[in-house]
Legacy VTK file of the C-alpha trace (Angstrom):
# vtk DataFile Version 3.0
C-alpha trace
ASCII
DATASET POLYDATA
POINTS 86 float
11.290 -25.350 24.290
10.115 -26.539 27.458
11.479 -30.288 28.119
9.841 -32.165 30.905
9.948 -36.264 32.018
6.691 -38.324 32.510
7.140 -41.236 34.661
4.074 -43.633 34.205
3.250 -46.974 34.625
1.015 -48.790 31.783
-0.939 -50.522 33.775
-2.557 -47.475 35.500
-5.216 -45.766 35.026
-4.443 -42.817 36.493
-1.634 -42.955 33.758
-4.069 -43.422 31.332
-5.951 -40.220 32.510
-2.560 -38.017 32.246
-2.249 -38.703 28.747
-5.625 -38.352 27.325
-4.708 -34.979 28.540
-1.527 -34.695 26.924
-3.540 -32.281 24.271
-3.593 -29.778 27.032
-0.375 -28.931 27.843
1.128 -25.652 26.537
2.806 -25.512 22.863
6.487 -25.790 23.028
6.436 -28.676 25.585
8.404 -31.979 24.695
7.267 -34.700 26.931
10.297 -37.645 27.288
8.234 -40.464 28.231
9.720 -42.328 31.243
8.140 -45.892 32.096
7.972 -47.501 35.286
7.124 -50.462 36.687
5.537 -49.486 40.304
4.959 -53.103 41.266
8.609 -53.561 41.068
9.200 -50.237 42.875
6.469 -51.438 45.694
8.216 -54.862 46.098
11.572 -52.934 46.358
10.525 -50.898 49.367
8.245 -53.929 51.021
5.194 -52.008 50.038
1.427 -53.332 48.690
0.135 -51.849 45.509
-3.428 -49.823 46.281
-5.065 -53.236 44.282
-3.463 -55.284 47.220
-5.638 -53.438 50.012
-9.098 -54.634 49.625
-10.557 -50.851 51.107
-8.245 -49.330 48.382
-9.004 -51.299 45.566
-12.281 -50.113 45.856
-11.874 -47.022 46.124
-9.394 -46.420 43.621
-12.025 -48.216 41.160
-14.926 -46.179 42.105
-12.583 -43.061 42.066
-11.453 -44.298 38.645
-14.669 -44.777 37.406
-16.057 -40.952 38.639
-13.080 -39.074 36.990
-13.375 -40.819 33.775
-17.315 -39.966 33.729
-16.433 -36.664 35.311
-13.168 -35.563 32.526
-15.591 -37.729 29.423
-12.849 -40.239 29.329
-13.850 -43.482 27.631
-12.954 -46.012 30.289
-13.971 -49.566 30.356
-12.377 -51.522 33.621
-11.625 -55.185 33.802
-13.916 -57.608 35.288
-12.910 -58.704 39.015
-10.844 -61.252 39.894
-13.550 -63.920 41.275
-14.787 -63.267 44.843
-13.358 -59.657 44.744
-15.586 -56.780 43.821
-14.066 -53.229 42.790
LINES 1 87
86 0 1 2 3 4 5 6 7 8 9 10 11 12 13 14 15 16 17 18 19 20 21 22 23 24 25 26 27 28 29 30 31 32 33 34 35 36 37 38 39 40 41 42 43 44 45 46 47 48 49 50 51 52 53 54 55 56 57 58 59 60 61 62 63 64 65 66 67 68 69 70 71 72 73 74 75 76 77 78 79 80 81 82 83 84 85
């Protein structure tokens, strides 16, 4: 058996698009699930999150947004924070 470590963070999407694929990976493979918290990782290291960076945040939203439509991922994001627009 294959063991391998998956080091996510709840709040992101792109986490949320690994494991709606979880059905994919190869029989024999135990997943140990690993959570992390990457705003506490960013603040660590005196980084801003992608949501921090106005150009980012959009993009990451759109980009969001495509692969879900793209993989037939139900996806339904949050509303913006008011005067912000994904």
């Amino acid at each position: 058996m294959r063991k391998i470590d998956w080091y996510f963070d709840f709040i992101s999407p792109f986490s949320y698009f690994q494991l709606e694929a979880f059905d994919r990976l190869p029989s024999g493979v135990e997943v140990t699930l690993r959570p992390v918290l990457l705003a506490g990782l960013l603040n660590h290291w005196g980084h801003r999150g992608p949501a921090e960076i106005p150009a980012k945040r959009r993009f990451s939203y759109q980009f969001v947004q495509w692969l879900a439509e793209r993989d037939g991922v139900p996806l339904k994001l949050p509303p913006p924070p008011p005067l912000q627009s994904y």
